[in-house]
N, C-alpha and C positions, 0 to 999 in steps of 0.2 A: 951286505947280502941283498939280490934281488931276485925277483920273484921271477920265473921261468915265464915267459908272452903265454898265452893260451893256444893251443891248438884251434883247427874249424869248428872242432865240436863245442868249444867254453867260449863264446863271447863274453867283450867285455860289457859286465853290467853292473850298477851301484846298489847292490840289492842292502837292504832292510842290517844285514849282519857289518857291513862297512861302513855303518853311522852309529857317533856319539847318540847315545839318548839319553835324556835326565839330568838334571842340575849334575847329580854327584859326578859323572863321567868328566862331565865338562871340566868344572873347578878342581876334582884327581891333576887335569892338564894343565890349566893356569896357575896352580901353584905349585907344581914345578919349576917354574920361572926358567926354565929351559929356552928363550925363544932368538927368535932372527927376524928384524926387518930387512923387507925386501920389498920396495917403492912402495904398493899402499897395502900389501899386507904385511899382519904379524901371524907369524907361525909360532903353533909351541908345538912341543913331541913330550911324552912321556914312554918308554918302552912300555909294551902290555903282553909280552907272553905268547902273543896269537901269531900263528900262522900270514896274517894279514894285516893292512892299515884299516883303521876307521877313524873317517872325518869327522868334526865336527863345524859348523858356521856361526860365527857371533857379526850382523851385520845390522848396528845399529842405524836411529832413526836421520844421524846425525850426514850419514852418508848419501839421503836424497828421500825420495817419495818411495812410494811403495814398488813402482814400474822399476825404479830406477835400483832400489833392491835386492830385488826377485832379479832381476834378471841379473844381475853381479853374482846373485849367490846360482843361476843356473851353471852361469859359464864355470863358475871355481867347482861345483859338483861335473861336470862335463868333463873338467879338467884335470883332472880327479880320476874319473874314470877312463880318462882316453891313457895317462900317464902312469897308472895304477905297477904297470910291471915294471917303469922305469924309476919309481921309489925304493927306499931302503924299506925292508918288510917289518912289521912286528911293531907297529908304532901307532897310538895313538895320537891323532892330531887335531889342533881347532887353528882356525883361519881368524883373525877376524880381522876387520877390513875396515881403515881407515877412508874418511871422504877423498873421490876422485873422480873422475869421467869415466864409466864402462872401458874394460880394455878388452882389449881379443883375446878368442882362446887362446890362442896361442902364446900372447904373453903369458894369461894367467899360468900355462902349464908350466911356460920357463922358470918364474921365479918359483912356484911350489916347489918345482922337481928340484933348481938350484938350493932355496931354502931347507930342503929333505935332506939333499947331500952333507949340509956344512952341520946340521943338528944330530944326523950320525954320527959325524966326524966328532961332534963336541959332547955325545952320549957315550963312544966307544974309548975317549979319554978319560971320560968322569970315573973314580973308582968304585967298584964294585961294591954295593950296600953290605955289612956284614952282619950275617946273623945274629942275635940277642940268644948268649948263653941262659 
């Protein structure tokens, strides 16, 4: 299921509610061991109930300098936000990003969106949690 594009009136924007925040959100995602590489990143997804995605970024130091950080972690939030209705909805996600050279938005948004599709596909296989009598 994806998210209806927004009208003129709802630009797209990455506001404050479509980000991970806090250790706990984060490791909820990494140990689900749900993930997919896809050239230098690893995506994980856990569903979370909401109406929307929220990202999270793990971009350690091993990946480059600061300049070289920031700006990897701009484009995958850019790409993120440009691609946001072309995700499967309702999913918590963290990125985190093995060493490579800066790619373009546009890569970054292929593989996330690519990587989004096949973790649906592998969430909506998995059976459903069953309640504790």
């Amino acid at each position: 299921m994806t998210a209806t594009p927004p009208n003129h009136e709802q630009p797209l924007r990455y506001r404050r509610h479509l980000r991970l925040s806090g250790a706990r959100q984060f490791l909820a995602v990494l140990r689900s061991q749900v993930l997919r590489h896809s050239g230098p990143l690893i995506v994980y997804s856990i569903p979370n109930q909401l109406n929307h995605n929220r990202l999270g970024l793990t971009v350690s130091r091993r990946v480059g300098n600061a300049v070289r950080r920031n700006r990897i972690k701009r484009r995958l939030r850019e790409a993120f936000r440009l691609h946001q209705f072309d995700l499967p909805v309702g999913y918590d996600i963290v990125v985190r990003v093995k060493p490579h050279e800066p790619l373009t938005l546009h890569a970054y948004g292929e593989l996330l969106t690519d990587s989004m599709r096949q973790l649906d596909e592998r969430w909506k296989k998995l059976p459903a949690p069953q309640p504790e009598p």
